[in-house]
N, C-alpha and C positions, 0 to 999 in steps of 0.2 A: 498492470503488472502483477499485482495482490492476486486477482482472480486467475491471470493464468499458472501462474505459482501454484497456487491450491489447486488448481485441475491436475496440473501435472504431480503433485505429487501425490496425488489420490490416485494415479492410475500408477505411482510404482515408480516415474521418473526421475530424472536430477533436473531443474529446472534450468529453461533458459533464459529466463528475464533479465534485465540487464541489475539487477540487483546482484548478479553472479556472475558479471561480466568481468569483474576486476575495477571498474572506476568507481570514483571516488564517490560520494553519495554528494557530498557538493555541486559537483562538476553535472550529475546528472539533473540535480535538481534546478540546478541554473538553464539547463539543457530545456528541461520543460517548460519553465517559468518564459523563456524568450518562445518557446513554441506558440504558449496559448495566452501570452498578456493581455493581449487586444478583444479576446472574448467577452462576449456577454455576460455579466454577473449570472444570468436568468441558466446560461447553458451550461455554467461552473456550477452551477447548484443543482441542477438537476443532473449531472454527470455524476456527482459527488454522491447524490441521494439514491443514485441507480448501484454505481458501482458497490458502496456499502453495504445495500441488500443482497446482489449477488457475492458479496464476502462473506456474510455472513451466511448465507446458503451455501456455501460452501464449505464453510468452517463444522457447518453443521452432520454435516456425510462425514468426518471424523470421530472415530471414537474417542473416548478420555485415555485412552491407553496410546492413542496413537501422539495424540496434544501433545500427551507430556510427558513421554520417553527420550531421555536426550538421547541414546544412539540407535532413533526407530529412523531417522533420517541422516543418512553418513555427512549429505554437503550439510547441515548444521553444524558441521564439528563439533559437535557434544552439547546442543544447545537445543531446548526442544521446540518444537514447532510452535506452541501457544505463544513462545517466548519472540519468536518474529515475528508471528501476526502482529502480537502486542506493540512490539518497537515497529511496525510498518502501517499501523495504524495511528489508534487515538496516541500514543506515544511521541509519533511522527507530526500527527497534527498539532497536539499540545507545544511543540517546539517552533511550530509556526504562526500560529494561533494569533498572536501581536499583529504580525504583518498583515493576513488576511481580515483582523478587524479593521486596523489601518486603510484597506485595499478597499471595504465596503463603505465605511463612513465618505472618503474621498470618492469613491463610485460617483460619475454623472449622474443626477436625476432629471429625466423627460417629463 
């Protein structure tokens, strides 16, 4: 969702990820968590380690004027873009963080 965000508002868009769908960020993240429980630690890791490098290549084709303008993006409502990556990231992760150590120590080992 991060990186299609960033594409589309590098070409000028209003994004349509469900982060701007109107639900609850609860609701969503509950949504995903029953999606992909059953996955392999090995394919949540290398998902995580792909996805972050294409965010971070993306975050990179923005100027510093564009980051951190709060009104160079109208749907931020006055908030600037670094400031969602921030809370859609390490921010997002850091609130999760407990659980997913929890998730790997109890991980089956083969």
């Amino acid at each position: 969702q991060l990186v299609t965000l960033l594409w589309q508002a590098s070409r000028g868009g209003r994004p349509s990820t469900v982060h701007f769908s109107g639900r609850n960020r609860d609701e969503i993240n509950a949504e995903w968590h029953t999606q992909n429980k059953e996955r392999p630690l090995g394919l949540v890791w290398n998902d995580f380690v792909r996805i972050r490098e294409q965010s971070l290549r993306r975050v990179r084709t923005f100027s510093e004027k564009d980051l951190q303008n709060p009104r160079r993006y109208r749907w931020l409502q006055g908030r600037p873009l670094w400031q969602w990556i921030a809370e859609s990231t390490f921010e997002h992760e850091r609130e999760h963080m407990a659980a997913v150590r929890a998730w790997i120590e109890n991980y089956p080992r083969t």
